[in-house]
C-alpha positions as CSV (number, residue, x, y, z in Angstrom):
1,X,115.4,123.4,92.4
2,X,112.1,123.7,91.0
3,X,109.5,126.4,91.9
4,X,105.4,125.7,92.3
5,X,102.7,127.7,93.9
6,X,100.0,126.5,96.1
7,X,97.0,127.0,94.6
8,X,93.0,126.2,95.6
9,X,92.3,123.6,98.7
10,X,95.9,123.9,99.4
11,X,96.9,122.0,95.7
12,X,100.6,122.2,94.6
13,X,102.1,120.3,91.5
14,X,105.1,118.9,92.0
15,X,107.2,119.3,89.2
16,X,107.7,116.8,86.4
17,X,111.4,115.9,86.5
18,X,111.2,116.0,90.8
19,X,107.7,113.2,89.9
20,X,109.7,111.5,87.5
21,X,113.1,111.0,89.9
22,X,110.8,110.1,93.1
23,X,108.8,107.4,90.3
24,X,105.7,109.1,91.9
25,X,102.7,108.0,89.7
26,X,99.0,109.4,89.7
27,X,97.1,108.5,92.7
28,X,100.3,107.7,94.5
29,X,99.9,108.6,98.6
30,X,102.2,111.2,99.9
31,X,103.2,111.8,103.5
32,X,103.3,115.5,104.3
33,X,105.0,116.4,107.7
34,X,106.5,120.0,109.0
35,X,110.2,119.7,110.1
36,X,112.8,122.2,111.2
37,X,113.9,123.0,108.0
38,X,110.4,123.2,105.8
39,X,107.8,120.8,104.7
40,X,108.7,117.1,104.0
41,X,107.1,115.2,101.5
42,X,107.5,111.7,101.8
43,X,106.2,109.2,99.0
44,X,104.2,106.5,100.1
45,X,104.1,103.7,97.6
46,X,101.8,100.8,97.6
47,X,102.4,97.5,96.8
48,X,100.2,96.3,94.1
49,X,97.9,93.5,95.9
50,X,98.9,90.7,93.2
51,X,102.6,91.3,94.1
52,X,102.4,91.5,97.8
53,X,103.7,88.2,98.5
54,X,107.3,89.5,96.8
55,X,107.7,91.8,99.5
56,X,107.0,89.1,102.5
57,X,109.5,89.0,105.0
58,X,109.8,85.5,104.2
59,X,109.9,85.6,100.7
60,X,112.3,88.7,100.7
61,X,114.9,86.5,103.5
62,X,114.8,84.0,100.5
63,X,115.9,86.6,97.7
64,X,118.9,87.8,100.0
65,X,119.9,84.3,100.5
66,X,120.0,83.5,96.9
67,X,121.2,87.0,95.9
68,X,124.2,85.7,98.1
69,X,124.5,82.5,96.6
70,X,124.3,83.9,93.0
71,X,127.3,86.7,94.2
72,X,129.4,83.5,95.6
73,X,128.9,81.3,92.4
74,X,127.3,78.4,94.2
75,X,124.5,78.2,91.3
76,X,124.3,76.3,87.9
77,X,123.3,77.7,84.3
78,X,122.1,75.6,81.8
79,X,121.9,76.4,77.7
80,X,118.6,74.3,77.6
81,X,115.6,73.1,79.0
82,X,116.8,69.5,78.3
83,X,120.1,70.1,80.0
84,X,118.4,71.4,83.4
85,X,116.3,68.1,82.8
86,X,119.3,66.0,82.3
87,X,121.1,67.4,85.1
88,X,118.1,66.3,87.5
89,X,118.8,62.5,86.4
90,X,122.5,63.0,87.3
């Protein structure tokens, strides 16, 4: 457990190694909500606009389905460029 204080305008510094195992970066928005048992804070990262068309619900349906293809060995490898090309003659 790590201890901080609150300090002016209600600042508190979350603790390095707690930042560094939540991969909270500068800037990053943080959810603050009262529960039962304390204050929650709840990371709230932001996809990166240039990248948002990984995370799709489209896109991300096609990385399951080839996650599962890739677990079930239905894919090829090839050593080489030419061989992938070869392979597309075959």
């Amino acid at each position: 457990m790590a201890d901080s204080r609150v300090r002016a305008k209600g600042q508190v510094t979350i603790p390095r190694e707690i930042r560094e195992l939540a991969h909270l970066e500068e800037g990053d928005p943080i959810e603050v909500e009262m529960v039962p048992e304390g204050i929650l804070l709840r990371p709230q990262k932001v996809v990166d606009a240039t990248q948002s068309w990984f995370w799709t619900p489209n896109w991300q349906a096609g990385e399951r389905d080839a996650s599962a293809d890739i677990a079930a060995g239905r894919v090829e490898t090839f050593e080489s460029d030419e061989e992938f090309l070869d392979s597309l003659d075959d």
